[in-house]
C-alpha positions in Angstrom: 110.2 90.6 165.4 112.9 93.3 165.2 110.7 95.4 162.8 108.0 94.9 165.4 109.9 95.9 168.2 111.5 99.2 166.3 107.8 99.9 165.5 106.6 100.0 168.9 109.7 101.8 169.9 108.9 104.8 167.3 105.5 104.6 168.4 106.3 105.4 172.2 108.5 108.1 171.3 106.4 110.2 168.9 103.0 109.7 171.5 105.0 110.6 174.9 106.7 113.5 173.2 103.9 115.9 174.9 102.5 113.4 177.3 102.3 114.5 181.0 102.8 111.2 182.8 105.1 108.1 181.7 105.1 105.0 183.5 106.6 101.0 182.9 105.6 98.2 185.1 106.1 94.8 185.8 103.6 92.1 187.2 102.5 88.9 187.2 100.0 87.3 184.7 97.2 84.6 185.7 95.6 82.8 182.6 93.6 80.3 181.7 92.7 78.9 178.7 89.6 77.6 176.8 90.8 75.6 173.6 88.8 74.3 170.3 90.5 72.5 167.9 89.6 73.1 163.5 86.9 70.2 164.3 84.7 72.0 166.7 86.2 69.7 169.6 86.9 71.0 172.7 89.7 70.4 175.0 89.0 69.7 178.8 91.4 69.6 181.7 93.3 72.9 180.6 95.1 74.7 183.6 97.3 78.1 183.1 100.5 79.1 184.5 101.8 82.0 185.8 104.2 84.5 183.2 105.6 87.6 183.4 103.7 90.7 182.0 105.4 94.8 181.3 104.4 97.6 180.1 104.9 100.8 179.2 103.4 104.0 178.3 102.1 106.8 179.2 99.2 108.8 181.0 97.8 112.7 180.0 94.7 113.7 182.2 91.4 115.0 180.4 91.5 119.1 181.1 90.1 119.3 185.0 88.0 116.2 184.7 88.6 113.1 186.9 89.2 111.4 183.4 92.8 110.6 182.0 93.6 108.4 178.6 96.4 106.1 178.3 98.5 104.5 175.4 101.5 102.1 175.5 103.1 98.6 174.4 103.1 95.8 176.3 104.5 92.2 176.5 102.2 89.5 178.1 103.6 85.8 178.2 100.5 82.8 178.3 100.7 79.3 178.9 98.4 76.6 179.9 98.7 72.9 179.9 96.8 69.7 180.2 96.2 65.9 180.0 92.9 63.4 178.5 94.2 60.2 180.8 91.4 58.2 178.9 93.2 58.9 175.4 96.7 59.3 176.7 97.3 62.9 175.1 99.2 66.0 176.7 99.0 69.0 175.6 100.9 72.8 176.7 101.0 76.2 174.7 103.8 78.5 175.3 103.1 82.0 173.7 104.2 85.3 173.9 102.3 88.7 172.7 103.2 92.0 172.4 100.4 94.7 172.7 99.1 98.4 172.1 97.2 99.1 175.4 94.6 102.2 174.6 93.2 102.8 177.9 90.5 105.5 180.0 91.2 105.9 183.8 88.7 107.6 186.2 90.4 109.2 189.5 87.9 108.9 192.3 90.3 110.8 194.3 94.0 112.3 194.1 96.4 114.3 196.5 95.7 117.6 196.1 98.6 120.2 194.9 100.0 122.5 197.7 102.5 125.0 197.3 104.0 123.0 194.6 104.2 119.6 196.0 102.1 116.8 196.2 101.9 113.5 198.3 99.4 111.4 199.2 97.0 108.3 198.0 95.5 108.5 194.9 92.5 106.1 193.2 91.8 104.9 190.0 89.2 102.5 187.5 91.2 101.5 184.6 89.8 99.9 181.1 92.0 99.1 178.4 91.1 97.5 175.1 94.5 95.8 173.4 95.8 94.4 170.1 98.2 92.0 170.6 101.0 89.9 168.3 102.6 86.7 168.5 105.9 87.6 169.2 106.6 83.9 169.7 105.4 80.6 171.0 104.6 76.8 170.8 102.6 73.7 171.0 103.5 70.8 172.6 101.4 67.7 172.1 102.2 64.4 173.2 105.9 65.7 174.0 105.9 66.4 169.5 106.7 70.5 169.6 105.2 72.4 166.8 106.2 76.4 166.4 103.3 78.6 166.4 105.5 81.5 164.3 103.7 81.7 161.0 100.8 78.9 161.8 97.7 80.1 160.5 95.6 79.7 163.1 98.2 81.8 165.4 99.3 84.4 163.1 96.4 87.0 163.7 96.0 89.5 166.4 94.1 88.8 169.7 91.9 91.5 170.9 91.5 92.1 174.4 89.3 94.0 176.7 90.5 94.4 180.4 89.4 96.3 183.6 90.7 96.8 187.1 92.0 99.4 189.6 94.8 101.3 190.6 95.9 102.6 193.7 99.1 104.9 193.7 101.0 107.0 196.6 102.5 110.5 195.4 105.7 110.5 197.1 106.5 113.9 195.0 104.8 115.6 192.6 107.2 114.4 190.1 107.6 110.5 191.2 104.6 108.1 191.7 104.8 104.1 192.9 101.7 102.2 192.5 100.2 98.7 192.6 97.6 97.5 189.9 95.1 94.7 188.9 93.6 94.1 185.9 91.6 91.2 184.4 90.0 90.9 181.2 89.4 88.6 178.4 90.0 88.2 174.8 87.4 87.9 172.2 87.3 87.0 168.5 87.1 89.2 165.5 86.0 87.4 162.2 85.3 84.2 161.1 87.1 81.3 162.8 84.9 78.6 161.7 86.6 75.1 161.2 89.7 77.1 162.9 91.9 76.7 166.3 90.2 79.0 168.8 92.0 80.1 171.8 90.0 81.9 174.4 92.2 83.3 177.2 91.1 84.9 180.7 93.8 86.7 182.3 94.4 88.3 186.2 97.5 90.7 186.2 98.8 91.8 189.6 101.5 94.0 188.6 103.7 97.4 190.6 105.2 100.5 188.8 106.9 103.6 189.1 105.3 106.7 187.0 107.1 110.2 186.5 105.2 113.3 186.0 107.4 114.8 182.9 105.6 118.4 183.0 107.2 118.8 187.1 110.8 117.5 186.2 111.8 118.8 182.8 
């Protein structure tokens, strides 16, 4: 985990080193969960919880276009729990990812620069496609907890693919706040047959700050 995290860190610094726009935010993460066991079986009466979600990264618009690409790391919490009343079984899963966030956003509109300042509303479409990697979690069934660290079944990358909307308010040319959502999905990459398969949907309602580096340094 500490070689993760140092990785990620590295990673940050050497792609923001030139970037235009950095930002970190914090939000709220809606999942739910769609679970089939190494038997083909699937389990029913799943509901997900609320976790936390950040981010950070940074933002570097496409020449004049209305286009701007996006890179960053992320750390996304999911949970979801359940019951069978007819068999008697519980069931939860605990986990917690960290991600690389690649991302394309198109501005329908922005405030436009006047005499070196700029305020104002500004409009976005985000999509974002994300590795992430068990950072940690666990499996509780019928109140017996297992550790997902090093299971095989859990030890891969989940790939996601999320979309949403941005609206931010300039209060400076330098210093942005804005309010996001973004929902998505994650899909599987390879062969999972007579394997665990987790399928999550996620809603992330989440509010940052952004600074443009290019008008402060």
């Amino acid at each position: 985990m500490k070689k993760l995290s140092i990785g990620f860190l590295l990673t940050f610094w050497v792609v923001t080193a030139n970037s235009q726009i950095i930002f970190f935010e914090s939000g709220k993460l809606f999942s739910t969960i769609r679970y089939k066991d190494s038997n083909g079986v699937k389990l029913g009466n799943l509901k997900g919880t609320s976790e936390n979600s950040l981010a950070l990264g940074y933002r570097h618009a496409l020449g004049r276009s209305k286009f701007s690409y996006l890179a960053g790391v992320s750390y996304n919490r999911y949970g979801a729990e359940g019951s069978n009343p007819v068999l008697g079984n519980y069931y939860k899963w605990d986990v917690q990812y960290a991600g690389i966030n690649l991302g394309l956003d198109y501005d329908f509109f922005r405030p436009k620069v006047i005499n070196n300042n700029q305020s104002g509303l500004s409009f976005c479409i985000r999509t974002t496609v994300s590795p992430e990697f068990l950072l940690d979690g666990s499996q509780n069934l019928n109140d017996r907890i297992y550790d997902l660290n090093g299971a095989e079944d859990f030890d891969k990358p989940l790939y996601f693919v999320r979309g949403g909307a941005v609206l931010s308010y300039y209060i400076s040319r330098s210093f942005i706040v804005y309010g996001s959502y973004m929902g998505g999905t994650n899909i599987l990459i390879g062969d999972y047959k007579g394997k665990e398969q987790l399928h999550f949907n996620t809603h992330t309602l989440s509010i940052g700050v952004a600074i443009n580096l290019k008008s402060v340094l």
